[in-house]
N, CA and C atoms as a LAMMPS dump frame, in Angstrom:
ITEM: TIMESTEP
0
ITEM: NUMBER OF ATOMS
357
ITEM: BOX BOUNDS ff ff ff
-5.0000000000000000e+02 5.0000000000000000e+02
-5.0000000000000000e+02 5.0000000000000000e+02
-5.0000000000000000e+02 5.0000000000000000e+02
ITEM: ATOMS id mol type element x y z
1 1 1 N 451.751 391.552 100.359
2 1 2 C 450.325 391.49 100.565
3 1 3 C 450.016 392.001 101.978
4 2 1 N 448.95 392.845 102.166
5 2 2 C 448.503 393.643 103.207
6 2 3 C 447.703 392.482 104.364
7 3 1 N 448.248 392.29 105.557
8 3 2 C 447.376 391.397 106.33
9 3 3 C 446.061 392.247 107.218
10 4 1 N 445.029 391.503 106.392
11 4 2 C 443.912 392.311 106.738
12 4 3 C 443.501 391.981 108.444
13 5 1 N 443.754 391.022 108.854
14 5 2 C 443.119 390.764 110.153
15 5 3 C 444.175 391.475 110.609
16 6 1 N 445.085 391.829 110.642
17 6 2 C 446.286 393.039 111.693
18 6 3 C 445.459 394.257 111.519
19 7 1 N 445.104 394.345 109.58
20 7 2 C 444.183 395.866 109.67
21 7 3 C 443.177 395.679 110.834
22 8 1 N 442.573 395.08 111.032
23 8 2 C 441.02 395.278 111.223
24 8 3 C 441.016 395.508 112.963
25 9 1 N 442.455 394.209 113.244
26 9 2 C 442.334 394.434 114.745
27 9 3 C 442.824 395.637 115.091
28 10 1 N 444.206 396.612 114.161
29 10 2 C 444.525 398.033 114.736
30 10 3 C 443.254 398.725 114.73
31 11 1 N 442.357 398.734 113.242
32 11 2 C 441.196 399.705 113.527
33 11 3 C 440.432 399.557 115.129
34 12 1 N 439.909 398.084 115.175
35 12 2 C 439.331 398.143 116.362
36 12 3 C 440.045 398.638 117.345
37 13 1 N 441.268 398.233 117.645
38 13 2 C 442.114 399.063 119.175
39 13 3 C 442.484 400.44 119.07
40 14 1 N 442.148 400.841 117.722
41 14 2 C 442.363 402.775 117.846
42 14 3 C 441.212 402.923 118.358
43 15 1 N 440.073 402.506 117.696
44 15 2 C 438.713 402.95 117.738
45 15 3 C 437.67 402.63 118.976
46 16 1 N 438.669 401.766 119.429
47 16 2 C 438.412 401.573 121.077
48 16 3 C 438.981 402.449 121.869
49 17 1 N 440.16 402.833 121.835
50 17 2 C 440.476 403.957 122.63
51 17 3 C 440.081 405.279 122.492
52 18 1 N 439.856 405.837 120.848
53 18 2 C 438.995 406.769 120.738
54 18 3 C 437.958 406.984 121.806
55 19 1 N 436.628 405.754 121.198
56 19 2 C 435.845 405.481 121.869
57 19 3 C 435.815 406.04 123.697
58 20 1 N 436.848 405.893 124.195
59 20 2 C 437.053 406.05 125.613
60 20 3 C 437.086 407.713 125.961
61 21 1 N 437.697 408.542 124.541
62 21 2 C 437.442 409.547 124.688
63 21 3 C 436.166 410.061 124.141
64 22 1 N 435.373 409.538 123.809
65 22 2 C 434.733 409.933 122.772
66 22 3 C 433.519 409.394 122.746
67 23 1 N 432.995 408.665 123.871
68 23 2 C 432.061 407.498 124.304
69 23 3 C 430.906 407.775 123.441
70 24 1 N 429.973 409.369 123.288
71 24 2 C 428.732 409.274 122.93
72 24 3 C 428.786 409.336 121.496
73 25 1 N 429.611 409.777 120.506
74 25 2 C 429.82 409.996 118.947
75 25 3 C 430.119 408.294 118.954
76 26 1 N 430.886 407.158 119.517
77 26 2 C 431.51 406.162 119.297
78 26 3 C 430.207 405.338 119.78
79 27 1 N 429.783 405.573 120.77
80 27 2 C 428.488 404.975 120.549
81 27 3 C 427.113 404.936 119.873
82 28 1 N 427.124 406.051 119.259
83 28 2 C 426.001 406.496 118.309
84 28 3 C 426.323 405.87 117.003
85 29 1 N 427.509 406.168 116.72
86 29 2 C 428.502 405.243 115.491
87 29 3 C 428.134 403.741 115.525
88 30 1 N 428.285 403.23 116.559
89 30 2 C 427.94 401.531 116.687
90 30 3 C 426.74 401.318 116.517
91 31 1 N 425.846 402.5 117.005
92 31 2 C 423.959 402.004 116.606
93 31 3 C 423.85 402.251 115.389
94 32 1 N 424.839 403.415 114.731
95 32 2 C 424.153 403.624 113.169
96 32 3 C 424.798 402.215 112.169
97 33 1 N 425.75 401.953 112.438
98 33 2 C 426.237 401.067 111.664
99 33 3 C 425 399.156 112.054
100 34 1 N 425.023 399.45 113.082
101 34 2 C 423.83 397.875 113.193
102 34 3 C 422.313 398.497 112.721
103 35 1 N 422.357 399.875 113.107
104 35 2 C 420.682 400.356 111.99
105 35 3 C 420.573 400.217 111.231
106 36 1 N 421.76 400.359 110.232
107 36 2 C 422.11 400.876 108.874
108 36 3 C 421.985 399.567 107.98
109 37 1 N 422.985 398.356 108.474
110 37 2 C 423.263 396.98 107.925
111 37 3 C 422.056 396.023 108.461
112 38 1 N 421.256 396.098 108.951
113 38 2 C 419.844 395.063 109.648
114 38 3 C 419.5 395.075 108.591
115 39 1 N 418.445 393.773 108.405
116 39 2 C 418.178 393.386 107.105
117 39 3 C 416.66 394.416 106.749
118 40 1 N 416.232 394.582 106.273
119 40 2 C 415.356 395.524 105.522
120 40 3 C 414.689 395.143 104.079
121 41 1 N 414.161 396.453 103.485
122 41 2 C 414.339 396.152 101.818
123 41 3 C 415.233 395.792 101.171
124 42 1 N 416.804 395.784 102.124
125 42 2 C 417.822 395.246 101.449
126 42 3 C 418.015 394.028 102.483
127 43 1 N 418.816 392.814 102.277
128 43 2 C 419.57 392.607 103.2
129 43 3 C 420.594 392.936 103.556
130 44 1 N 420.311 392.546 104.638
131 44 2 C 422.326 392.841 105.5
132 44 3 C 423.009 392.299 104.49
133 45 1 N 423.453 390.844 103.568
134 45 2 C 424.624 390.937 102.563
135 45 3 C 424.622 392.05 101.65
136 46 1 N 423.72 392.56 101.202
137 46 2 C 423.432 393.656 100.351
138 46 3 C 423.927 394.981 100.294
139 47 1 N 423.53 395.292 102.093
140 47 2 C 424.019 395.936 102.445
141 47 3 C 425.934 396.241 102.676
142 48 1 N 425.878 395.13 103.161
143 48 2 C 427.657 395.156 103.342
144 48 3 C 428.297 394.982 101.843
145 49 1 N 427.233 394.704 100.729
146 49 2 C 428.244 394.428 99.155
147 49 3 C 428.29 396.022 99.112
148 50 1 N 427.65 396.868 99.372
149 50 2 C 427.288 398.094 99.074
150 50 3 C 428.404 399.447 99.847
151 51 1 N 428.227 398.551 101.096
152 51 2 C 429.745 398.826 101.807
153 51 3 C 430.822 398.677 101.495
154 52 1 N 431.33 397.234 101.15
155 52 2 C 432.677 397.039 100.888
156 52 3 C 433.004 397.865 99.752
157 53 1 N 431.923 398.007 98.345
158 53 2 C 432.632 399.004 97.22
159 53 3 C 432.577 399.974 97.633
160 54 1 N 431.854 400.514 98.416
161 54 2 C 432.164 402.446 98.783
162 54 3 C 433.79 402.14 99.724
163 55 1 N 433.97 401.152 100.093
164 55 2 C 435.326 401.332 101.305
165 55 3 C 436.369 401.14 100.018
166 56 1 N 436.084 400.298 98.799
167 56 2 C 437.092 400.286 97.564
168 56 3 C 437.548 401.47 97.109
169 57 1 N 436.357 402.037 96.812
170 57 2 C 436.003 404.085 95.958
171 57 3 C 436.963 404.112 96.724
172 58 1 N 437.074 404.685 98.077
173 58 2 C 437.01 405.707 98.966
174 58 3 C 438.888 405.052 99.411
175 59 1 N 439.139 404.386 98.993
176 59 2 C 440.482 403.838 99.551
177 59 3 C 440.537 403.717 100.613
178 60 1 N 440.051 403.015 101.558
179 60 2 C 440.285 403.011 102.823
180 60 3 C 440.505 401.333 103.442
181 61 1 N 441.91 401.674 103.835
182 61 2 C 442.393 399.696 103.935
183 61 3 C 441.391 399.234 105.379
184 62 1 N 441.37 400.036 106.623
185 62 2 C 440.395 400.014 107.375
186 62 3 C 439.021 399.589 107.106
187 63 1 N 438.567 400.6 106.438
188 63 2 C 436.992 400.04 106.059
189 63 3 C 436.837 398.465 105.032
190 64 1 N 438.152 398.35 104.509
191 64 2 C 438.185 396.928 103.168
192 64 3 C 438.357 396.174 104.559
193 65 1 N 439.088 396.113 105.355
194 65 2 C 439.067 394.89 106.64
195 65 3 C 437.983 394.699 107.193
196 66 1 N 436.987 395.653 107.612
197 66 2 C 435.925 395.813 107.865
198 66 3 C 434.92 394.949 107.224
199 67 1 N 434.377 395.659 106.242
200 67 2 C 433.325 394.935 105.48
201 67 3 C 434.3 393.617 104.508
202 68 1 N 435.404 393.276 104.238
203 68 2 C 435.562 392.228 104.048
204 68 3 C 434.981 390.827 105.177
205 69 1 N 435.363 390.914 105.94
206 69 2 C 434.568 390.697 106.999
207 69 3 C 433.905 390.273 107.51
208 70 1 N 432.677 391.501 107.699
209 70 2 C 431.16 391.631 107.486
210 70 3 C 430.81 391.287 106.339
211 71 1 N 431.089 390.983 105.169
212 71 2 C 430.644 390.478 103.989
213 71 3 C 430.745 389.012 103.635
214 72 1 N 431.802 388.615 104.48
215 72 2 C 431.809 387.227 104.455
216 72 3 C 430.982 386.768 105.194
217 73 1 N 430.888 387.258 106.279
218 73 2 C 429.834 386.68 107.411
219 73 3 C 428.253 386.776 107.316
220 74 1 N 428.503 387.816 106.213
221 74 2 C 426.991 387.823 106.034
222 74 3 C 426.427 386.95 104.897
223 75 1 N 427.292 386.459 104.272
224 75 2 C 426.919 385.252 103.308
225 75 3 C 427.672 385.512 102.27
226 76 1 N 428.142 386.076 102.044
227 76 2 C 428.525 386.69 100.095
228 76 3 C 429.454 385.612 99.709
229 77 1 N 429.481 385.257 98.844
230 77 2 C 430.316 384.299 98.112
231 77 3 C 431.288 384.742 97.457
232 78 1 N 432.352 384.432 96.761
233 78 2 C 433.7 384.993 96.187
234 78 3 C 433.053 385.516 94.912
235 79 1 N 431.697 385.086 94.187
236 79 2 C 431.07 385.811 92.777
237 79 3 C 430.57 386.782 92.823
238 80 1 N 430.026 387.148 94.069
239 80 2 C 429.332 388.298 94.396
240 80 3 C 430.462 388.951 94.983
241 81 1 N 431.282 389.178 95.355
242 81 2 C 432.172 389.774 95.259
243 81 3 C 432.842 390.75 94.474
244 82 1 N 433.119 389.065 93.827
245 82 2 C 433.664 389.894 92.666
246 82 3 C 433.511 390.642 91.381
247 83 1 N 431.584 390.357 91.266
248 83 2 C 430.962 391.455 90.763
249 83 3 C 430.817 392.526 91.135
250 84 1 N 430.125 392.923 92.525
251 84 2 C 430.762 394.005 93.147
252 84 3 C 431.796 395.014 93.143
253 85 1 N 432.969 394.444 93.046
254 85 2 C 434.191 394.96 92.837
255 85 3 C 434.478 395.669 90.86
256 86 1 N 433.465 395.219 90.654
257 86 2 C 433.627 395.543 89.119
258 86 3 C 432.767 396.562 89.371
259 87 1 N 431.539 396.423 90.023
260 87 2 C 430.842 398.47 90.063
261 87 3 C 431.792 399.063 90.859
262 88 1 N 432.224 398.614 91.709
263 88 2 C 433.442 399.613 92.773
264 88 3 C 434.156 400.047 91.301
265 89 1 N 434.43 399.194 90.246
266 89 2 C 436.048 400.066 89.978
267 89 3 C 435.026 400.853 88.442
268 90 1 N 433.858 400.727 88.145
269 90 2 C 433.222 401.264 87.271
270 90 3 C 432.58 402.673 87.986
271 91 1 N 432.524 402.929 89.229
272 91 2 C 431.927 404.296 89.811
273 91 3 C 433.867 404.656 90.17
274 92 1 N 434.675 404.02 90.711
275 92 2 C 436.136 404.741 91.418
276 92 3 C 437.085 405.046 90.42
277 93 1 N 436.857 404.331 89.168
278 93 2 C 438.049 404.201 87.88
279 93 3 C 439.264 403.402 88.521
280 94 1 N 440.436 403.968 87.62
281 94 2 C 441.231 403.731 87.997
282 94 3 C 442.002 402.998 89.104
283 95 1 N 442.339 404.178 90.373
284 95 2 C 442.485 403.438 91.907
285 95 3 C 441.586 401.889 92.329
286 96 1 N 440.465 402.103 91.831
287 96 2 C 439.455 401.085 92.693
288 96 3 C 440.132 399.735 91.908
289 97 1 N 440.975 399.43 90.608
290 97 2 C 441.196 398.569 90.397
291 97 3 C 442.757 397.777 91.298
292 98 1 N 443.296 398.818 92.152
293 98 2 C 444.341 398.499 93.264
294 98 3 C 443.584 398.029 94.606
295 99 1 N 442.312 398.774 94.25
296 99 2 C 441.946 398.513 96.155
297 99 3 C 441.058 397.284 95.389
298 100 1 N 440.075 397.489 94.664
299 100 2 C 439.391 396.114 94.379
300 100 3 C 440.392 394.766 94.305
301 101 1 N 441.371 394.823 93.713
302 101 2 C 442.335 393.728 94.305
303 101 3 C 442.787 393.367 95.496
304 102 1 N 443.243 394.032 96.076
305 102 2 C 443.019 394.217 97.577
306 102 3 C 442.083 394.019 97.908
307 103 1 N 441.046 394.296 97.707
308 103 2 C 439.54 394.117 98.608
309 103 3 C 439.461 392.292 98.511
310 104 1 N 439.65 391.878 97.537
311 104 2 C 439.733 390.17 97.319
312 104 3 C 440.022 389.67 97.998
313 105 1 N 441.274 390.218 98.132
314 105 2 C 442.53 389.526 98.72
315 105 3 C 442.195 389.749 100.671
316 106 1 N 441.388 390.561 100.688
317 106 2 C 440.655 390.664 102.35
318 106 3 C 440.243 389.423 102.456
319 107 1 N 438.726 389.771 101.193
320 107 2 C 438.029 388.654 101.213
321 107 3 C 438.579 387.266 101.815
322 108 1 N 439.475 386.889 100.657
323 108 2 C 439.861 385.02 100.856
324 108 3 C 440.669 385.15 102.043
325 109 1 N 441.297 386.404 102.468
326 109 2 C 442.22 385.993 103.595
327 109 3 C 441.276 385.598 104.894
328 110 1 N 440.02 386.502 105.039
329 110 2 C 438.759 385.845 106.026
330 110 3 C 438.418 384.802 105.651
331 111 1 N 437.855 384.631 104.346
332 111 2 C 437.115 383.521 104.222
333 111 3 C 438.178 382.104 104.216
334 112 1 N 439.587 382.494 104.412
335 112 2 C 440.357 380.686 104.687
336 112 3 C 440.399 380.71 105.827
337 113 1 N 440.374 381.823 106.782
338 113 2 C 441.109 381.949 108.075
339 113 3 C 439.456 381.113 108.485
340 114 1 N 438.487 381.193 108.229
341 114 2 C 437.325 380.577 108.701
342 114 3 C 436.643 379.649 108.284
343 115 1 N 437.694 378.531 107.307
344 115 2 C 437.485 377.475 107.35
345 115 3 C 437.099 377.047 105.412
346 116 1 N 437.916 378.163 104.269
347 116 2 C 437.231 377.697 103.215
348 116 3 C 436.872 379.086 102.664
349 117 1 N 437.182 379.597 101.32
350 117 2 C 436.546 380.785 100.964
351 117 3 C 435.268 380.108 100.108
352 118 1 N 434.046 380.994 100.892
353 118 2 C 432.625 380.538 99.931
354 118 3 C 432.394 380.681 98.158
355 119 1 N 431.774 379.368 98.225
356 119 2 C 432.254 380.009 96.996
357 119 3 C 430.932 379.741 96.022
């Protein structure tokens, strides 16, 4: 099993040093992503359910640490989830049913590390 909080902290320490080269794209990146997820016509959980299945599609263990995450924190419960993960693997086929397992398995690994997966 993939430990997502090791993912999430390498993403952040690449993407911090990037960042150092890279200050104005890495900072424009950080405003679009808090523009993007603020609550709106959608909310921010909404938003990040919407996230985590495009990071399923798209295979990316980075982005599943990510919005696993951000999805917990933003309220989502283990049902909404895991409905979610059923349009992830109904738009990705196939693959999305490896990463949508995986993507779970983000999930509960945040949501025990913080006291209880919601449920």
């Amino acid at each position: 099993m993939k430990d997502y909080s090791a993912i999430a902290g390498e993403y952040h320490s690449g993407f911090g040093q990037l960042a150092k080269r890279i200050p104005g794209p890495a900072k424009a990146f950080g405003e679009l992503v808090g523009s993007a997820t603020q609550d709106g016509a959608l909310s921010k959980k909404t938003k990040e359910l919407i996230a985590f299945g495009i990071a399923i599609t798209v295979r990316c263990d980075g982005c599943i640490a990510a919005h696993a995450k951000a999805v917990l924190n933003a309220g989502a419960i283990r049902e909404e989830v895991a409905e979610m993960i059923g349009v992830a693997i109904l738009m990705g086929g196939g693959p999305s049913t490896v990463y949508g397992a995986e993507a779970m398995q983000a999930y509960d690994q945040f949501a025990s590390s913080e006291g209880g997966a919601a449920e």
